[in-house]
N, C-alpha and C positions, 0 to 999 in steps of 0.2 A: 293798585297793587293787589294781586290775589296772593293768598297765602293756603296751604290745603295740608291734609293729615289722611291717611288711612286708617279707615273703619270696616267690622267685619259686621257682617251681617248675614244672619241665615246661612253663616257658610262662605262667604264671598268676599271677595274684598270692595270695598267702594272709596274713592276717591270723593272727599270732602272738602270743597272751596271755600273759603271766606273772603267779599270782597267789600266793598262799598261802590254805591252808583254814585250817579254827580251830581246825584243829591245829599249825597254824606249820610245816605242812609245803610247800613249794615244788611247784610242778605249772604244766606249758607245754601249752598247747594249742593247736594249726593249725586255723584256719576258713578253708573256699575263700570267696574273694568271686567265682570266675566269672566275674572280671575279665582278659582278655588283657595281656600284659605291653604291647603296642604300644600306644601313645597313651591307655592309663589309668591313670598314675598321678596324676594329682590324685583322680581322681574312686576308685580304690582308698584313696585316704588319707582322702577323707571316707567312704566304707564301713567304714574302721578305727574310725574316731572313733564311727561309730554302733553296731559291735561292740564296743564297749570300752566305751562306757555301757550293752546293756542287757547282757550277760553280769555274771550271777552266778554264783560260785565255789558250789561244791557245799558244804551241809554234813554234815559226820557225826553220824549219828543216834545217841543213846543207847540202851543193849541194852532192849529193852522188856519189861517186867513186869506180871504179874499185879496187884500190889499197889504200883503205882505212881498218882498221883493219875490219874483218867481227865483232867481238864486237861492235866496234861505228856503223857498219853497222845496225847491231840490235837494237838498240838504236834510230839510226833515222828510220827506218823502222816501228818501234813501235808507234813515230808519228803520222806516215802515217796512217796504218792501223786504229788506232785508228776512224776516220773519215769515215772508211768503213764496219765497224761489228761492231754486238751491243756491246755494252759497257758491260757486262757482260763476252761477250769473249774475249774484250780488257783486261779486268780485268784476265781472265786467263791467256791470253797471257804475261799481263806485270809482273805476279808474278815469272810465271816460267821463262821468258825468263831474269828479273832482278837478280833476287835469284839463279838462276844455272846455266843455257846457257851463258849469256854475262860474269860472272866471270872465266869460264872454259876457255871461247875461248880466255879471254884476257890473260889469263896465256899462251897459246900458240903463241899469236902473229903471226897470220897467216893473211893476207889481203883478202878481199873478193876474188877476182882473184885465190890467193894461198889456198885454201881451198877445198880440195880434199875429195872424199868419201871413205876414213881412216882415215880422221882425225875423220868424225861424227860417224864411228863405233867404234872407239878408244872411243870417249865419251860416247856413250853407255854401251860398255861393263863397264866403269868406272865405270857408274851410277849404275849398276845390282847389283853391289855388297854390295848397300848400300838404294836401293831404289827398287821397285815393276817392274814388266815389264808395268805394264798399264802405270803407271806412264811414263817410256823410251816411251813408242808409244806417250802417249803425248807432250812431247817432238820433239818426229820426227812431229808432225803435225805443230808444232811452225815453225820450221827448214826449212821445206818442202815449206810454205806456203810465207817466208821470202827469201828464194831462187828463192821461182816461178814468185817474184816481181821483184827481182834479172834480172833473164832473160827476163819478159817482157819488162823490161828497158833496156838492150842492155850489162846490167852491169857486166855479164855472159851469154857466149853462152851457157851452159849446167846447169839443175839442178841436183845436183851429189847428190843429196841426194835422187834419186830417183833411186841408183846405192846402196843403202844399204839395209841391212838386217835390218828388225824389228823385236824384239823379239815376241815370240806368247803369244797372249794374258790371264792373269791369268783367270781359270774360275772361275767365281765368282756364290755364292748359296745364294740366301738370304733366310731371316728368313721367315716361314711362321705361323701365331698364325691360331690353329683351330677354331672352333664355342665356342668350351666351353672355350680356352684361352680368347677370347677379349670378350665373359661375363665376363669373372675376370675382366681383363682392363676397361670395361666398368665401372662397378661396385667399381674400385679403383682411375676412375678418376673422377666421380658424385660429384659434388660441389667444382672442383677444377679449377685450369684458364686453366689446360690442357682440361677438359670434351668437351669441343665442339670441338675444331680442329682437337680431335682424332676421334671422332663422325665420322666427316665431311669426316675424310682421310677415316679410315675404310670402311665405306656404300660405299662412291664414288669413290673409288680410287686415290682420288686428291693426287697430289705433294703439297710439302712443301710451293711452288710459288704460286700454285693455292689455296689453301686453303690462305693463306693470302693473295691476293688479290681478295679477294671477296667482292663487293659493294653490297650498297642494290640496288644498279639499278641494279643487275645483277638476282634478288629474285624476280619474278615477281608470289606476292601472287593471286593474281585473277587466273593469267591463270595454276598456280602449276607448275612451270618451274626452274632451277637453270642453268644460264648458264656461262659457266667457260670462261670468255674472257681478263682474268687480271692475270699479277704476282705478286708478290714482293720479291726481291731475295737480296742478297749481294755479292757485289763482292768488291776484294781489288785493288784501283785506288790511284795510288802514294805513296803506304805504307800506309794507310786508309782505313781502312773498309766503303763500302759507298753503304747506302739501295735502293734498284734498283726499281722501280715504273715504269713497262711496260703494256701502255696498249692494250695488246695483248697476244696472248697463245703463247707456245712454239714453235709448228708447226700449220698450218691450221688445221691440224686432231686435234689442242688441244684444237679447239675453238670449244665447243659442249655444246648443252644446255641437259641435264638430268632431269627426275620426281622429284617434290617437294612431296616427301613423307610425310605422314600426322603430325609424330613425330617433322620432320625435320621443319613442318612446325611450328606447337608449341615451338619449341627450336628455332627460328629465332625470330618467334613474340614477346616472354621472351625477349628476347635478344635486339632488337631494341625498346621496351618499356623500358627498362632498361638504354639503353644510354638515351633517351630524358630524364627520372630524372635525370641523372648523368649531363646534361647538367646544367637544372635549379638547381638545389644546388650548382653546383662546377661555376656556373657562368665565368666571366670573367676569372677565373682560370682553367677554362677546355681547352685542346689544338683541335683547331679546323684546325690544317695544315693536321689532317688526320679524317676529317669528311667525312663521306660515308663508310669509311670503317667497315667493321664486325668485326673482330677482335680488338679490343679496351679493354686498360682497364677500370678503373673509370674517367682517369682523361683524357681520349681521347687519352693515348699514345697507338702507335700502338705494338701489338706484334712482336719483333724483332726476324728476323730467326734464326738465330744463338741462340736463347733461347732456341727455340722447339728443336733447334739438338743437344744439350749439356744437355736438361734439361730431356728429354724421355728418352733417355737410361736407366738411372740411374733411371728414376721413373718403369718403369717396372720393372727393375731387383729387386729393394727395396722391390717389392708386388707380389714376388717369380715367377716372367716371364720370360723367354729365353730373354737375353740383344738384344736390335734389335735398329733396327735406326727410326726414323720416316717413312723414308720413306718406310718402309718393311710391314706399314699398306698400302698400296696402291697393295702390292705383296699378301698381307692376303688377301686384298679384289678380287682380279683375283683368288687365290687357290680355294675358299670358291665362287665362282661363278660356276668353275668348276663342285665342287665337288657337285655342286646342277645340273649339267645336262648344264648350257648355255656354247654354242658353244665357241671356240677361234676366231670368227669371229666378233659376239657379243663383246665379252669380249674385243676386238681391239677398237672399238667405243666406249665403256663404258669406256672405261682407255685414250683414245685420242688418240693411235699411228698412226704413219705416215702411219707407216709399219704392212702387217702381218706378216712377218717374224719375226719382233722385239719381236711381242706377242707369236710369236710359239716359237723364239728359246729358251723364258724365263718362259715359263707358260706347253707346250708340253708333260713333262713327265709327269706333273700331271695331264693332259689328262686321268684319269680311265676310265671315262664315254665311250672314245671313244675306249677304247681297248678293254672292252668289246663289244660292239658293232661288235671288228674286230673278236675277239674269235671265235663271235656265228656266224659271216659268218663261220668260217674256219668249223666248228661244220657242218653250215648246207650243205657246198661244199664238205667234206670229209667223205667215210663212214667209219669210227671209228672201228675197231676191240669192239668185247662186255669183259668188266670188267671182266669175268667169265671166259673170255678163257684165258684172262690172269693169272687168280687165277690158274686154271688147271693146266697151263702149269707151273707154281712155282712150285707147289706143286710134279708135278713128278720129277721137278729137284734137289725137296729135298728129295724123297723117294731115287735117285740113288746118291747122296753124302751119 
């Protein structure tokens, strides 16, 4: 049980936790909220309330062994790691490695030490029969990465899972909407709580993460700028869904400022004049733990992710669309760049990838533009036999049939 108070400091407010670990040992901790002491305390006391539900108390790990089950070994590992990657991939790590991995291997009862590269293609193959192959490489990334910790600690001389087969990966196609599709879309989501986010994905090719964390510090209407330097994601942390608020992009390449288009700017301005009433009417009843942000309803709640990716499918498919995911408007928006002439190099920068590779291996065949291009070299490098000689010469082959 954590229990917490606000304290001022220098000016500020800070949120004060008291919990106990499982050790029964007592520990205080101070989190700025960034809050000025003048005129924020309500809205510090609901910043407590949201630090005090997602804060979890640290646990202590058990000394780790050689000859301990590799289950528990995954288990304390999970821990660990937890402290060194973001909590987002903590969160994947602890689903898949809770939910399938540590139940599999505890039915085997093998010890970290005894844990050979047949027992984790025995698991694989298990898995195939009931689960995706992307899914099994995920898995081996868990496995891989828990052994590699394995041996930097002495805990295993070899990582044997580095002695297995991955299965090959599914190729996946995603949905593309044409120009006259997402006028439909456009058109079916006009006055509804979907119309801006889709807006937003479509034109800019934003993720899920980046369209909802978008601040208005990041809207800078003078200079006409929109810069993507924010997430908001969900990941599941201890069997709890728990909404992720990073501020930062995915990779460096995802931190990119993009044109405030003229539309886009009128649909922002609507938009942030719209919350400031909703502020003064809904008063002390409006939630201010997520003030800044764009996406907001009336009463200040933020759009939660898992809405947009449960709620879109079904809203397309209902208004006669090819069923797609949210995020295959961000894939519409790279086809439909294409197919207007901008390069796949461009199109890397405009979507934020790290990689060109990533943009070629995904966007490439729909590459027209440039195949024509390669055509009319072949056209202007080869001289062509003429049409006519080939009519000809049909023609005498059918005069002697």
């Amino acid at each position: 049980m954590v229990s917490g108070h606000l304290q001022i400091k220098k000016g500020y407010y800070y949120a004060v936790l008291s919990y106990y670990d499982n050790r029964g040992k007592r520990h205080v901790k101070y989190v700025a909220t960034g809050l000025p002491e003048k005129g924020n305390k309500r809205r510090a006391e609901t910043v407590l309330v949201k630090i005090r539900n997602e804060f979890e108390p640290p646990i202590h790990v058990d000394e780790l062994r050689s000859d301990m089950l590799f289950a528990d070994y995954l288990l304390e590992w999970l821990q660990i790691v937890k402290m060194r990657v973001k909590i987002t991939t903590y969160g994947s790590y602890e689903q898949m490695t809770k939910q399938t991995i540590e139940p599999y291997f505890r039915k085997q009862h093998l010890s970290l030490a005894q844990l050979e590269a047949r027992h984790i293609q025995q698991f694989y193959s298990e898995k195939l029969k009931t689960v995706s192959a992307n899914s099994v490489i995920h898995y081996h990334a868990v496995i891989y990465q828990a052994l590699k910790y394995a041996m930097k600690t002495d805990l295993v001389t070899q990582n044997v899972a580095m002695k297995v087969d991955r299965p090959k990966k599914n190729d996946f196609q995603p949905v593309f909407l044409d120009a006259a599709q997402l006028a439909k879309l456009f058109e079916a989501v006009k006055g509804t709580k979907l119309e801006l986010p889709v807006l937003v994905a479509a034109f800019y090719g934003l993720r899920r993460g980046e369209v909802l964390g978008l601040k208005w510090d990041a809207i800078d209407f003078e200079r006409g700028t929109i810069t993507i330097k924010r997430t908001v994601t969900t990941a599941m942390i201890d069997g709890k869904e728990t909404v992720i608020e990073q501020d930062s992009a995915k990779t460096k390449s995802s931190l990119r400022t993009l044109p405030l288009v003229g539309s886009f700017r009128r649909y922002f301005e609507e938009v942030k004049a719209a919350q400031e009433r909703n502020k003064e009417i809904c008063g002390s009843s409006y939630n201010y733990a997520h003030d800044g942000y764009v996406f907001v309803d009336e009463m200040g709640d933020r759009i939660k992710p898992n809405w947009l990716t449960t709620t879109f499918p079904d809203f397309v498919e209902k208004h006669g669309l090819p069923r797609m995911r949210f995020h295959d408007l961000r894939h519409s928006c790279a086809s439909l760049l294409l197919a207007n002439g901008v390069p796949l190099k461009q199109i890397q920068e405009w979507l934020g990838h790290s990689d060109f590779s990533t943009t070629a291996n995904i966007y490439a065949h729909l590459d027209y533009t440039s195949k024509l291009s390669s055509a009319q070299a072949m056209v202007d490098g080869i001289a062509l036999p003429q049409a006519d000689h080939f009519g000809s010469r049909w023609d005498r082959i059918a005069e002697k049939g």
